[in-house]
N, C-alpha and C positions, 0 to 999 in steps of 0.2 A: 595515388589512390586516396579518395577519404576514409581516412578509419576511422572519422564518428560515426561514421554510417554500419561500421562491422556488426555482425549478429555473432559470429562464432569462427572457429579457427578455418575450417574446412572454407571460407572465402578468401584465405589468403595463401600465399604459395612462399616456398624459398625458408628463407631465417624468420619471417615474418611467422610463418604457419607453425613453425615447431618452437616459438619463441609465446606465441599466444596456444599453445597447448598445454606449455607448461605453465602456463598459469590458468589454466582451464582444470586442470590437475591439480594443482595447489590447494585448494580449498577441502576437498575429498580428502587430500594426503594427509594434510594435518588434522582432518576429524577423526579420521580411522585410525590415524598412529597415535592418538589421544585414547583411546575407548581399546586396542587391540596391545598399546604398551602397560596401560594400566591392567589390563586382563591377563599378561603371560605376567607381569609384577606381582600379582597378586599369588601367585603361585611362587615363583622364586624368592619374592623377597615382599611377603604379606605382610609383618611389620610396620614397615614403609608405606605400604598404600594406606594400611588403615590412618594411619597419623596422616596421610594425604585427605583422605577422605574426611575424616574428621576436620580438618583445615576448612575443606571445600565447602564442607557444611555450616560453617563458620560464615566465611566468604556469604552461601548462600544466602543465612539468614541476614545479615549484614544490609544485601543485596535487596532483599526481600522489606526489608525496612526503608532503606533508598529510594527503590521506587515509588513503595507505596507515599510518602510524601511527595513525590514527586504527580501522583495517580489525585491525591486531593486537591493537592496547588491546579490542578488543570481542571480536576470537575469542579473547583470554588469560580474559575474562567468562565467555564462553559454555562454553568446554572445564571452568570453575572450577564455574560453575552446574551442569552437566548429573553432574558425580563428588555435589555436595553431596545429603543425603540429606535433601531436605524437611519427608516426613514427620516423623520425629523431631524436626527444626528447629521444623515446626510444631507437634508435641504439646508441647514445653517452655516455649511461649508460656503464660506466665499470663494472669488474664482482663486486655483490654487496655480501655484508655477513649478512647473514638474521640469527636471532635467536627467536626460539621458546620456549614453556616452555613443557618437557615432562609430560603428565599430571600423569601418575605414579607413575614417579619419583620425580618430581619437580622441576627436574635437567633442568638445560639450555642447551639446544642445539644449536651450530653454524652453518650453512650451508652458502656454498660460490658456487655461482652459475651466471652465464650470463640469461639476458633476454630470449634466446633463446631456453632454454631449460624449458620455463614454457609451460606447454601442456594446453589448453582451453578445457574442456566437456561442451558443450549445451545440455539441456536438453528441448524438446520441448512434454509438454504433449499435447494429440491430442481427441477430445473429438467425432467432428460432423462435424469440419467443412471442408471447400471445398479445392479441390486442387490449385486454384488460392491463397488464403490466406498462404497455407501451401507455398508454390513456392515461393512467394514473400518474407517471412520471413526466408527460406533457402536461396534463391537467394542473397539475403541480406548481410548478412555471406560471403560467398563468394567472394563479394565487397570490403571486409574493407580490403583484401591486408595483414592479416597474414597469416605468414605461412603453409599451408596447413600440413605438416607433425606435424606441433604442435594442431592441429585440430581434437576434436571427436566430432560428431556429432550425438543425438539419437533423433527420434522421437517414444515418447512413447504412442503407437493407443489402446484406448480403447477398450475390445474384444465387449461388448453391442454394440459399433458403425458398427460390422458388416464386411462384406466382404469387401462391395466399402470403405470404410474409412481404410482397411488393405491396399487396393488395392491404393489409393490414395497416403498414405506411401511410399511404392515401386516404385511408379512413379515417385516419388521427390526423393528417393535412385538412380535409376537409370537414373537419370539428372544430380544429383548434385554430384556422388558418389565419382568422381574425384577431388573434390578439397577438399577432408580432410582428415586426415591420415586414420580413421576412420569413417563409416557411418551405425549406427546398427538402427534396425526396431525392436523396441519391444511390445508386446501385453500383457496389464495389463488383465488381468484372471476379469472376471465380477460374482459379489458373492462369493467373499473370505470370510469366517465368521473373525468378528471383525473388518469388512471395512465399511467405511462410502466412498458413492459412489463419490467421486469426486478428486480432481488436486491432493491433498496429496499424496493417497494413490497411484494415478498412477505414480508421478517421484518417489515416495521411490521403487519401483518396479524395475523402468527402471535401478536408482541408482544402485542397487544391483544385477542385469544382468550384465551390464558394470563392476561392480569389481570385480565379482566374473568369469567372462569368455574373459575381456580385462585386466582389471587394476593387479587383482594379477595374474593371467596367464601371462601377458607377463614381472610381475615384476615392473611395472611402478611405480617409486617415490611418493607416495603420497603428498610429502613434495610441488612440483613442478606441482599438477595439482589445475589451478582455476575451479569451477563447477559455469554455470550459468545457471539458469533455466528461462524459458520465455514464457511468458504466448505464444500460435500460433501466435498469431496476432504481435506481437514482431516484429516492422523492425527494428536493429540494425544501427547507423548514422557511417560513414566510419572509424572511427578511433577510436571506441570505445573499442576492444582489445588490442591494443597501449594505451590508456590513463588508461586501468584498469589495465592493467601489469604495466604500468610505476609508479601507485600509488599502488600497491600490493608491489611495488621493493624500494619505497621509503619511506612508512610510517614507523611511529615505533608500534614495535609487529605486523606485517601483521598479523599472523596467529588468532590471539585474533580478526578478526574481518569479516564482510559482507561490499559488497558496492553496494550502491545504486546510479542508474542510476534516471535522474529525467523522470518521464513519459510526453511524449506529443502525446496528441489523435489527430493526424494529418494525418495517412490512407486514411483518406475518412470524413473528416471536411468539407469537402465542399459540398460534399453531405445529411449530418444529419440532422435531424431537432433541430430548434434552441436552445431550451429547453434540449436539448442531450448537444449540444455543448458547452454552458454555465456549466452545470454537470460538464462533461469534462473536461474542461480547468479549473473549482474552483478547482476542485483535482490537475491539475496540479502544480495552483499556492499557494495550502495548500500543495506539494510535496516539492517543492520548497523554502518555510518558512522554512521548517523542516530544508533541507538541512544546514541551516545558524545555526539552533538550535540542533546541534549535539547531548546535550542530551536528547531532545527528539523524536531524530533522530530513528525508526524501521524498519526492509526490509519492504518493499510492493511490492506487482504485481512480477514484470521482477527482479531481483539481481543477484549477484554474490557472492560466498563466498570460501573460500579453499575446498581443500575436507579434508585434515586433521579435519577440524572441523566440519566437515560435518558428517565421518564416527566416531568419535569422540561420537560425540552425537547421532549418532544411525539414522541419517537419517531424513525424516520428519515423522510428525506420520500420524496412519493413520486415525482417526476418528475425526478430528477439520474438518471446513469449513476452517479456514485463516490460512492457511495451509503457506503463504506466510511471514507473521508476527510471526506464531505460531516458526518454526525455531529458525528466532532470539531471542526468547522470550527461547526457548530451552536451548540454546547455553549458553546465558546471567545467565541461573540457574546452567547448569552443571560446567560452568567454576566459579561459586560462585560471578559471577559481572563481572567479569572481561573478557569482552566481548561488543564489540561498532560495531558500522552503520560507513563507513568511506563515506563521500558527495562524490559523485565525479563529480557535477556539470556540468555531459557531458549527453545527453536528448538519448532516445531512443522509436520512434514513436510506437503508437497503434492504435487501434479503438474506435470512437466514438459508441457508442452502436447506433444502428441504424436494422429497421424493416420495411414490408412493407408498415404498415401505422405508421401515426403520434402515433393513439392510443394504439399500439402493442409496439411502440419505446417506449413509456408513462410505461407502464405499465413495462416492459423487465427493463427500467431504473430502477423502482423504485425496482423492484429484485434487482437488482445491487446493490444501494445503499445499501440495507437492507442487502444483502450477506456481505457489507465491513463493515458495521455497525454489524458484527456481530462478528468481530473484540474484541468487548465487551468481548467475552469468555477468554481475554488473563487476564483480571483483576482476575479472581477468581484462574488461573493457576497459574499467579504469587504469586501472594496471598498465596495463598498454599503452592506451593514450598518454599516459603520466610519462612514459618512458620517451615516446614518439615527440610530446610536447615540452619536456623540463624546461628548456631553455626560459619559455614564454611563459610559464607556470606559477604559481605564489604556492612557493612550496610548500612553507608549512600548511598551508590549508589539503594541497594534495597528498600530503602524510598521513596527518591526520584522520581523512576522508579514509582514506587506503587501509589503514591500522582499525577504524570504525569499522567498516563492514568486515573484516577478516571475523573479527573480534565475535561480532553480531551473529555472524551465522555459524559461525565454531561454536558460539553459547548454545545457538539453535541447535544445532545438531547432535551435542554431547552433553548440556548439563543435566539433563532430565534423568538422561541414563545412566550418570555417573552416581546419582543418585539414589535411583530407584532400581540399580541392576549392579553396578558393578559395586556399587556401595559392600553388598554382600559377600563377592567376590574372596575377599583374602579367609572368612570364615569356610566357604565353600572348596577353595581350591589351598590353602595352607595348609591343612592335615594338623598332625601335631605339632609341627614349629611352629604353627599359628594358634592354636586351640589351648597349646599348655600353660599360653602366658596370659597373665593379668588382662591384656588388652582386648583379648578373644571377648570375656565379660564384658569388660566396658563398653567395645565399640558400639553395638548395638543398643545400649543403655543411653550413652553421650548422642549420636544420632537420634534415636528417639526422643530425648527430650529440646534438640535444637530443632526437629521439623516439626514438634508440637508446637512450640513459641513461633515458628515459621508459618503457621497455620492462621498466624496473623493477616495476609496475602489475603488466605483464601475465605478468611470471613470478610476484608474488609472487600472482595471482590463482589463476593454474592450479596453484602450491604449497598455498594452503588448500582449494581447491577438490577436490584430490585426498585430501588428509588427511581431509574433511570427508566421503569418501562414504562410504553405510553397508555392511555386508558386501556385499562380489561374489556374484552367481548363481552356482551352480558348472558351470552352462552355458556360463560366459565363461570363456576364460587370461588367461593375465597380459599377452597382449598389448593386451587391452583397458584396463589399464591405461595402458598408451603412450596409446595412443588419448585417455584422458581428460585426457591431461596435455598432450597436442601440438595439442589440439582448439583452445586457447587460440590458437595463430595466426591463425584466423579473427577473433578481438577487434577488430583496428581495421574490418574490414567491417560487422563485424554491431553496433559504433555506431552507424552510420552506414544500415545496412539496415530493422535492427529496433531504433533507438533516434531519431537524428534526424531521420529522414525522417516515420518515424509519427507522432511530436512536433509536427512543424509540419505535418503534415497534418491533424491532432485541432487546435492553433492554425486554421489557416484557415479550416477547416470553421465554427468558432465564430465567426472575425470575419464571417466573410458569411450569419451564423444559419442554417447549414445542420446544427442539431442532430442531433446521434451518438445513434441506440437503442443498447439496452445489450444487447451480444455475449454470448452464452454460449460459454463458451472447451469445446468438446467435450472429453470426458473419455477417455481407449482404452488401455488397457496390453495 
């Protein structure tokens, strides 16, 4: 059996099946026995947590400072990227000679090739939403100024979406049809047996129409096409094919890797409600951390990757939700480690999740969050594989990898609340053993003066965050600008709202195999 291909336990039988449960379990176990030993602690033995707690808060602001250098070294990137003028960059590029590793063989391969013969596939799955969004994000494309003949373009329409969302497709074909070498309309088939309804299973479809009746029909190099797949709402920033070829042409071992564009929900930011936009832009700027921490660097959302490694690995699969991440996590097994995130510090706008009311955007969010938060599934894959593959493995990188995401989503799931809940805890549940000593006073004293200093975060968040937005509507004053910048108060709730709550609720749901279908996050400006 391939088990790069697994979504979840319930596809496999025997020691397999109860071997990949308990690690589907793992994640859950250790967030709950984190958050439910500190809460019966605080009651036996309150003392002890508090001086825990005070630690942690320690740790956080520590933490809090970490980042944030790590948050400016990437916006000083991004601000440097988006002035350089690619194109150029990229025309002065001589021919380059690129070497891969056959995976067969093991034998090295040289290829010596010009920019201009790299072909781009976009891949646009298409679920619900409307022609104005579709338009916008092909219109887009069109703008950044490569070459049209080096250009395919697919939008891949869910057949459940129906006539008008086929019909929609075709409208944007025959708009846009002209400026790519290629422009296909493909309809993923709705109730395939062994499909889990959702983005995976529709670009592995498209994928495999395009190779099978453009790519090896007309002979096209695989060696020489990049594949980037994007969520609809995807508006590409003008020189983003230029800056991905130009790092595709210059890194070493392109082939061995994905690149990540950084996301910024700026579509319709200025429309959202503020609780969205905050969401938003904290993923932007946990995108954007990453970006600096290359190994803990994974695709998300919108990426790019070869198609060598793409067809390589068989494509995406189809029964995960993070179908986005699941990939590289793919990749990363089949090539034995040997397989990276390459930053490429240049942004590529989205939407802010946004509905007709505040409570609809509330609630659609917290899907969201819980869909990325479910993310979680990649731990017990890895895991697995890791197990299944050691021999062939470069271990320390699969440790590593392994101990990273544990880490990541155990933070996700529990620091917020260790924080902002349980912090409280040994006052609350200690009674007099806890209330008649010195520390009773303090603890709340020492806390509140290390998350005031920690408040550093959340100014210097709503300072980029404000820098970062794109022109104002001239339907807004400047008092919306206030607005944008004081919205940030809301931060420590909506951690904890639409951050660790959905976290360990996407954890739980997995340890007790109550698998998450995969959300389509409505689209509405």
């Amino acid at each position: 059996m391939d088990y790069l291909k697994i979504g979840k336990a319930t596809e496999l039988q025997g020691k397999n099946y109860k071997l990949y449960r308990v690690l589907e379990i793992l994640p859950g176990f250790l967030s709950w026995s984190t958050l439910l030993l500190l809460l019966i602690f605080s009651y036996f033995y309150p003392v002890a947590v508090a001086f825990f707690i005070i630690a942690f808060d320690v740790y956080w602001l520590l933490l809090v400072f970490y980042l944030g250098v790590h948050l400016l070294s990437s916006y000083a990137k991004v601000k440097k990227n988006i002035k350089i003028d690619w194109k150029n960059k990229l025309y002065s590029l001589d021919r380059r000679i690129l070497k891969r590793t056959d995976f067969a063989s093991c034998n090295n391969i040289e290829m010596k090739f010009k920019w201009n013969e790299i072909i781009h596939l976009i891949i646009f799955p298409i679920a619900c939403e409307s022609f104005e969004i579709i338009a916008q994000s092909v219109k887009a494309i069109t703008e950044t100024g490569y070459p049209k003949e080096n250009m395919i373009l697919v939008l891949s329409v869910e057949e459940r979406g129906g006539k008008e969302l086929k019909a929609r497709a075709e409208a944007a074909k025959k708009e846009f049809a002209g400026f790519f070498r290629n422009f296909i309309v493909t309809t993923h088939p709705d109730g395939l047996i062994g499909e889990l309804k959702g983005k995976g299973a529709n670009q592995s479809w498209a994928a495999k129409v395009v190779k099978k009746d453009l790519i090896d029909k007309e002979g096209l190099d695989y060696d020489k096409i990049l594949a980037s797949v994007f969520d609809i709402d995807t508006v590409v920033y003008p020189d983003y094919f230029h800056c991905l070829t130009y790092k595709f042409l210059t890194v070493e071992d392109p082939y061995r890797a994905s690149y990540q564009p950084i996301p910024l929900y700026h579509n319709n930011v200025w429309q959202a409600s503020f609780f969205a936009r905050v969401a938003a832009s904290s993923n932007t700027f946990w995108q954007m951390m990453q970006q600096i921490r290359q190994e803990k660097l994974a695709t998300y959302s919108s990426h790019s990757m070869t198609w060598r490694a793409l067809v390589e690995a068989g494509f995406w699969g189809k029964t995960m939700v993070s179908e986005d991440s699941r990939i590289f996590w793919h990749c990363f097994c089949h090539y034995n480690g040997d397989y990276r995130v390459e930053p490429l510090y240049y942004p590529v706008s989205m939407d802010v999740t946004m509905d007709d009311t505040a409570w609809q955007t509330a609630k659609n969010l917290y899907k969201q969050q819980r869909r990325w938060g479910w993310g979680v599934e990649n731990i017990p894959y890895l895991f697995f594989n890791g197990i299944k593959l050691w021999p062939k493995f470069k271990k320390g990188k699969l440790i590593n990898r392994i101990f990273v995401q544990i880490y990541g989503f155990h933070s996700w799931a529990t620091n917020a609340l260790i924080i902002g809940v349980i912090g409280w805890m040994p006052m609350l549940l200690g009674g007099n053993r806890f209330n008649a000593t010195v520390l009773s006073t303090n603890l709340p004293v020492v806390t509140r003066v290390l998350m005031t200093v920690a408040m550093f975060g959340l100014v210097l968040s709503a300072i980029l965050s404000t820098v970062l937005l794109p022109k104002k509507p001239k339907k807004y004053g400047f008092f919306k600008y206030i607005v944008m910048f004081l919205q940030w108060l809301v931060l420590p709730f909506s951690i904890i709202i639409f951050g660790a709550i959905p976290g360990l609720d996407a954890q739980t749901r997995l340890m007790f195999g109550k698998y998450l279908g995969f959300f389509v996050t409505p689209k509405s400006r």
